[in-house]
C-alpha positions as semicolon CSV with decimal commas, in nm:
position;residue;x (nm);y (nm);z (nm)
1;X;12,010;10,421;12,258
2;X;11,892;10,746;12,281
3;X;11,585;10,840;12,118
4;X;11,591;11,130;11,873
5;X;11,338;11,436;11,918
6;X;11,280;11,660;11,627
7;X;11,025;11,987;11,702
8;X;10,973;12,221;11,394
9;X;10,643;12,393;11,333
10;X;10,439;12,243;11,559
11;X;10,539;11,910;11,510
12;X;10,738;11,653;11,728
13;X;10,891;11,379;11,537
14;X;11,082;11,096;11,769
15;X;11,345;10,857;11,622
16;X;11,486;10,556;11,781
17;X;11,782;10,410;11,615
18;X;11,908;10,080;11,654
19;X;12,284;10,186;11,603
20;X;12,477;10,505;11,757
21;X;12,457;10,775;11,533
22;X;12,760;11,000;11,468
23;X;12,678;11,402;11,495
24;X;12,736;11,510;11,211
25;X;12,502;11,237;11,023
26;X;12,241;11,302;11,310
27;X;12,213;11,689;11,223
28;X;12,189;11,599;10,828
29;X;11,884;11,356;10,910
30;X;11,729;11,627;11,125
31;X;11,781;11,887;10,847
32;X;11,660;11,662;10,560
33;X;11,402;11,547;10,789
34;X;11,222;11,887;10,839
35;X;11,252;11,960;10,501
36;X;11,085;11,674;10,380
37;X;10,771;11,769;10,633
38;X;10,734;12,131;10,524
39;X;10,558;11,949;10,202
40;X;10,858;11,983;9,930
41;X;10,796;11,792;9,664
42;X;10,984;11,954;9,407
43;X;11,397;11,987;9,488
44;X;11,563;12,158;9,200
45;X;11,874;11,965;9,213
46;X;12,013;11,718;9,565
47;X;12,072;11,902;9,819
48;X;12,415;11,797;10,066
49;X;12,207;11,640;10,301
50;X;12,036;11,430;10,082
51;X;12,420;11,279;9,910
52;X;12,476;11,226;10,286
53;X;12,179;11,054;10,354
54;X;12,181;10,813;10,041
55;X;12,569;10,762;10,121
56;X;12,504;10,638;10,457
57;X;12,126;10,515;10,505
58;X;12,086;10,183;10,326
59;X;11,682;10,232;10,286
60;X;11,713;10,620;10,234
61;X;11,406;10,736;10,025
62;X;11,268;10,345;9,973
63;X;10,853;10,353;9,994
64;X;10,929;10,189;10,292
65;X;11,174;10,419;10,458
66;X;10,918;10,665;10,348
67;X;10,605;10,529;10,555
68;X;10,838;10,445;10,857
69;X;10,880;10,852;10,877
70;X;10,543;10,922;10,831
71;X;10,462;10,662;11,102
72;X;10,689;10,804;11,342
73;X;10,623;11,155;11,276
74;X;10,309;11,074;11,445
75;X;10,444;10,897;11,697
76;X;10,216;10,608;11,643
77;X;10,366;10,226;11,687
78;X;10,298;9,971;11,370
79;X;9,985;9,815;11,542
80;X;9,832;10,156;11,555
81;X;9,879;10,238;11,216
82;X;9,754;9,888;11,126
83;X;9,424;9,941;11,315
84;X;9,366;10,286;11,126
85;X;9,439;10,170;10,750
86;X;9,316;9,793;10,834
87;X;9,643;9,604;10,695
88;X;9,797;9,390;10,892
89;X;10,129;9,488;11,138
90;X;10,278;9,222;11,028
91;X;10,246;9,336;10,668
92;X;10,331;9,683;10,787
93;X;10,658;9,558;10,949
94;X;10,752;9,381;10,560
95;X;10,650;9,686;10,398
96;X;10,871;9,926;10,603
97;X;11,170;9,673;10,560
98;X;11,127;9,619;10,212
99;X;11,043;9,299;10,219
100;X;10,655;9,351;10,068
101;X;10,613;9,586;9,792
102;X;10,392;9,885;9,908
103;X;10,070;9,849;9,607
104;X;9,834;10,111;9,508
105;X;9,591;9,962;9,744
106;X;9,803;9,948;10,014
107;X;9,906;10,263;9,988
108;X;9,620;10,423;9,924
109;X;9,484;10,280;10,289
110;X;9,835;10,358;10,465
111;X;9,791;10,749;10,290
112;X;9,483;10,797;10,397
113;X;9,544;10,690;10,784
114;X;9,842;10,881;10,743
115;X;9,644;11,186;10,562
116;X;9,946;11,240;10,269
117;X;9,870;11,141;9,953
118;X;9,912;10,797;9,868
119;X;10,170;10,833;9,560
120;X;10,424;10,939;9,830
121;X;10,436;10,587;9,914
122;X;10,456;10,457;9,615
């Protein structure tokens, strides 16, 4: 597969799927994507790309959808992040699958390795 590079305002986020995705679905991730980094917190109402998104992604906006993209928009690899926050990769792998509930701790640990606050995890 090819990976996926997103550049907007500096930053360089890199995305490699496990399944071909179709165009139009790759420019809504992109869009809602960005968005999501410029530090919204607050959307008024869903936007399109987000009905796309939780149409078609499976995990869309899980805590652990949520630290895979903050992961990645570092470009870092689980083991890295695992050194920073000192939790385990293993346990980083379950979180970001849902298979291990993300916990205040936790996230607290992952946020600040990942310098967003911690109740974006959660």
């Amino acid at each position: 597969m090819n990976t996926i590079v997103i550049k907007n305002a500096g930053m360089e986020i890199k995305i490699h799927p496990k399944k071909k995705i179709s165009g139009q679905l790759l420019k809504a991730i992109k869009s809602a994507i960005i968005d999501l980094l410029k530090g919204i917190d607050d959307w008024a109402d869903e936007s399109e790309v987000e009905k796309v998104l939780k149409d078609r992604i499976a995990d869309y906006g899980t805590p652990g959808a949520k630290l895979r993209a903050y992961r990645q928009r570092l470009d870092w690899a689980q083991e890295e992040l695992s050194k920073k926050a000192q939790i385990t990769r293993s346990h980083i792998s379950e979180m970001e699958n849902g298979e291990r509930p993300i916990g205040v701790n936790s996230a607290k640990k992952l946020a600040l390795a990942l310098d967003i606050d911690y109740r974006r995890l959660l």
